[in-house]
Each structure stands twice: as structure tokens, then as C-alpha cells.
C-alpha positions in Angstrom: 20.1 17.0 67.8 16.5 17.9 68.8 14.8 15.2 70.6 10.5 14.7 70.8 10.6 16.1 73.9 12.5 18.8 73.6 10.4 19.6 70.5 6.6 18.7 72.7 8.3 21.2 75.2 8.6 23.9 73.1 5.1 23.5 71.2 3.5 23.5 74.4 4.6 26.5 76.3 3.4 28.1 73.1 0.1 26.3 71.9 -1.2 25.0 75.3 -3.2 22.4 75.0 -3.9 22.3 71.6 -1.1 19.5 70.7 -3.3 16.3 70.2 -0.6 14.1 69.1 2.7 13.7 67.6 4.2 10.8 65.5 8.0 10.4 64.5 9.1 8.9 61.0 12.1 9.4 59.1 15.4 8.6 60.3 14.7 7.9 63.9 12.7 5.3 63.0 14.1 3.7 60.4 17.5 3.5 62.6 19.4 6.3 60.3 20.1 8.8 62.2 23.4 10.8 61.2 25.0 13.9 62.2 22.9 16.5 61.1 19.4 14.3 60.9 16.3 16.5 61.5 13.6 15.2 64.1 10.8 14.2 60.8 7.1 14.7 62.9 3.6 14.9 62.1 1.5 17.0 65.1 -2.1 16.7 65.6 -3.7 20.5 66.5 -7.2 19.7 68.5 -7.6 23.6 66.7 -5.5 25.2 63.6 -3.0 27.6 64.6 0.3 28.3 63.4 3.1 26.1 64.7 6.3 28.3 65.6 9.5 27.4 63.6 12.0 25.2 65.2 15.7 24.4 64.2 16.5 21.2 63.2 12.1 20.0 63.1 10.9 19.1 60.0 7.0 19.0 60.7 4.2 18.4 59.0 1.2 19.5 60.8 -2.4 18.2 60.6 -5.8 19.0 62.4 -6.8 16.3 64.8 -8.7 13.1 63.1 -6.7 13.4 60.2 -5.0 10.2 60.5 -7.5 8.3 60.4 -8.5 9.5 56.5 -6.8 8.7 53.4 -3.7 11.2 52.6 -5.7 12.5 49.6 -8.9 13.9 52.3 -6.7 15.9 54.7 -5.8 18.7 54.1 -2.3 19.6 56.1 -1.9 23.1 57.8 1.4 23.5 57.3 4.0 21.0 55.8 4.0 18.4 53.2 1.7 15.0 53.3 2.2 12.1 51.1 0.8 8.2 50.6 4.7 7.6 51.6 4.4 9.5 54.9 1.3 8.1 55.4 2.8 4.1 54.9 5.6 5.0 56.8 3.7 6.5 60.0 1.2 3.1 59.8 4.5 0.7 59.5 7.0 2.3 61.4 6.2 6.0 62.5 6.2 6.3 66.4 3.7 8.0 68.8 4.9 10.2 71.0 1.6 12.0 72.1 -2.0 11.0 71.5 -3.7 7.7 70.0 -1.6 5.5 67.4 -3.1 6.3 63.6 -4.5 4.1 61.0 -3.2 6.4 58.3 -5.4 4.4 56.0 -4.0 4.0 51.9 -3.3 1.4 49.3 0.3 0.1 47.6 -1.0 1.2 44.8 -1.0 5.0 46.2 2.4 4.4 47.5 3.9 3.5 44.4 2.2 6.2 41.7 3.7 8.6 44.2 7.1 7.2 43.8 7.2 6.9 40.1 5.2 10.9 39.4 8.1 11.8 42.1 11.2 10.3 40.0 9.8 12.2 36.8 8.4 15.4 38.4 10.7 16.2 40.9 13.9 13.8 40.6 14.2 14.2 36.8 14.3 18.0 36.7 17.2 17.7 39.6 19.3 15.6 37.5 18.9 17.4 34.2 21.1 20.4 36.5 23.2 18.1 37.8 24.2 16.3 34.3 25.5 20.1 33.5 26.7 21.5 36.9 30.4 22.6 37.4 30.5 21.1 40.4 28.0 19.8 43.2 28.7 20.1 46.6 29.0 17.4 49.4 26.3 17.4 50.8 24.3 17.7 47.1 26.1 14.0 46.2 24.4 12.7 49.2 20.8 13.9 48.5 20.6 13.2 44.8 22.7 9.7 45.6 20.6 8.8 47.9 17.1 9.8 47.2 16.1 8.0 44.0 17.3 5.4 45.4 14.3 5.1 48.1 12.2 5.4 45.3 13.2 2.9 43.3 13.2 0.3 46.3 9.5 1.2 47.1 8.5 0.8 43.7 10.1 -2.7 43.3 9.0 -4.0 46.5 6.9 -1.6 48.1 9.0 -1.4 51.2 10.1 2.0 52.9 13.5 2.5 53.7 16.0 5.3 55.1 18.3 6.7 52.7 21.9 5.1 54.0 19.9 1.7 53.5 18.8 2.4 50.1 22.2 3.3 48.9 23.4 -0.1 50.2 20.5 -1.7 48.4 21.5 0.1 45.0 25.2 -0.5 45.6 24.2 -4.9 45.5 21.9 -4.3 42.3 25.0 -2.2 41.0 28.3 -2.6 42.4 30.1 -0.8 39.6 29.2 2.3 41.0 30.9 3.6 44.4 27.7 4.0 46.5 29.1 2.9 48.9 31.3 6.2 49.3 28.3 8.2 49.0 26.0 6.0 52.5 29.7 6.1 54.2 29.9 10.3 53.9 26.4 10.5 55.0 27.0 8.2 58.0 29.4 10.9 58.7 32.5 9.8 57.0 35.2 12.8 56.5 35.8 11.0 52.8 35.7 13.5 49.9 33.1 12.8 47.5 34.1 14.0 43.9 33.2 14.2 40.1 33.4 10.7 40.2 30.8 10.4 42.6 28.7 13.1 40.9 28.7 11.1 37.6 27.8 8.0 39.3 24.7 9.5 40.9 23.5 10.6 37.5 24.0 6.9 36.1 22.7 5.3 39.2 19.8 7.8 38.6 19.5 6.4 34.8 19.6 2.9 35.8 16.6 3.3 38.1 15.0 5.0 35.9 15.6 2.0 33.1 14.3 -0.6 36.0 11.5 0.9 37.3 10.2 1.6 33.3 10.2 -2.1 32.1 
């Protein structure tokens, strides 16, 4: 498992002097971390240049200031940015290098986000699912799991990690074996099966149904 310093290490025997900061979220900061959890960072470049590919980083990479702006005035050079990410790195995120950031944005951003994400990205997913064969292990767990986060932003705008979610959805519904699904992620050997898959779909229904009246 790659750790910030490794990671800073890397970067800088190959951009000297140009990392300005660096900022954890994701699972090591909302205390999920499970075998096979990516270091989730945002890097600060005091000058653009292309940031070199590293196994098991999932980085986002901004120039230096941007964290200070709203989410919808930056523009990244490399990665994904969002009014989540930017909640989550003003909450919860860690710095590792450089000056805390303000990450400045409303609930409201945070929550049209989540809801244009369940139908844009989340719905399309399912409609595959509802009429796959078969889904793999490790595809239970990210369409189990996912929505999920979603749906408890939306209701309260809080932002969670994915095992926690699942056990938040497994209270509101306990019919449905969620449970299986946060315990295989945690790194449980447990099959997950058709059963599962099918409970995904209707957990993924039901959130849909709550977070539309």
C-alpha cells in the first residue's frame, strides 16, 4: 500500500521543486482503508507539468492557489475535481505538504452533484447490471457501495467512506444483505453472488425512490 511519503518521494526526484502541496482524502481519511485501497491525493504544482503515473495513486492534480477558489474556477491539470472532493478536503482531507486549503463551496453544490451523479453516471451502470450474466466480485462492491455514499450526502449532507455507507443503507434497509457486500470489501474471503447482485440493483432503486420525494 503506497504511503504520502513514499508517493512525495517519488514526485520529487522527478518534478523538483515544483510540488507546492499535497492533501489526502478518501479512505485514509475517512478510516476505510482495505486491502487494495488507493492513496486518493490532490497535489499543488507551483508550475503545470505532467505528473508521472504511479501504482496504486489516484491523483488529482491542480496548479498552486487553486484551493482557495470554488471547484467550478479551477481548472485541474490532470484528474477529476468535484464540490464532493472539495467538502471532503475542507472537512476531513489531510495536508501532507504546503498550507491547509479553504476549498471554498456551498451544500447546495454538494448535493446537485450527488443527485446529476446517481442519474448521469449511476443510472447508466445499473441499466448493465439489471441485464448482466454475471458481475464479478469486485463489481458487487463498487455498484453496492457507491450509491450508497450518494444517497447519504444528499439526505444529510455528510461525506462518508464506502464500508460506512453500506452499513448506513443496511439500518434504513435490513432486508437486503449489505452487510455481505461492506464485509467482502473489508476483505472478507465470503462469495458474493446473484443474490447480492440483485440486491444492489434494488438497494439502487430504493435510493433512487428516497432521494426523489
Amino acid at each position: 500500500m503506497v504511503t504520502p511519503g513514499e508517493y512525495l518521494s517519488f514526485l520529487d526526484a522527478r518534478l523538483p521543486g515544483l510540488v507546492a502541496g499535497a492533501h489526502l482524502h478518501g479512505s485514509h481519511v475517512l478510516d476505510d482503508v482495505v486491502p487494495g485501497s488507493d492513496l486518493d491525493i490532490v497535489i499543488e504544482l507551483s508550475s503545470a507539468a505532467e505528473v508521472p503515473a504511479f501504482e496504486g495513486a489516484d491523483v488529482a492534480v491542480v496548479p498552486a492557489g487553486s484551493l482557495e477558489k470554488p471547484v467550478f474556477d479551477v481548472t485541474p491539470l490532470a484528474g477529476e475535481i468535484t464540490p464532493v472532493l472539495w467538502q471532503q478536503l475542507r472537512t476531513a482531507g489531510q495536508t501532507v505538504r504546503g498550507a491547509r486549503p479553504t476549498c471554498p463551496g456551498t451544500a447546495a453544490d454538494v448535493e446537485d452533484y450527488c443527485r446529476s451523479n446517481l442519474v448521469s453516471y449511476w443510472t447508466p451502470l445499473f441499466d448493465q447490471v439489471r441485464v448482466a450474466p454475471e458481475v464479478p466480485r469486485d463489481g458487487i462492491v463498487w455498484v453496492g457501495l457507491g450509491p450508497a455514499r450518494l444517497w447519504h450526502t444528499i439526505r444529510t449532507g455528510e461525506i462518508v467512506s464506502k464500508s460506512r455507507a453500506g452499513e448506513l443503507a443496511a439500518a434504513r434497509w435490513p432486508d437486503l444483505p449489505i452487510l455481505d457486500v461492506v464485509s467482502v470489501r473489508r476483505g472478507s474471503p465470503a462469495e458474493l453472488t446473484a443474490v447480492h447482485t440483485r440486491a444492489t440493483v434494488e438497494l439502487f432503486d430504493r435510493i433512487m425512490a428516497d432521494v426523489t420525494t
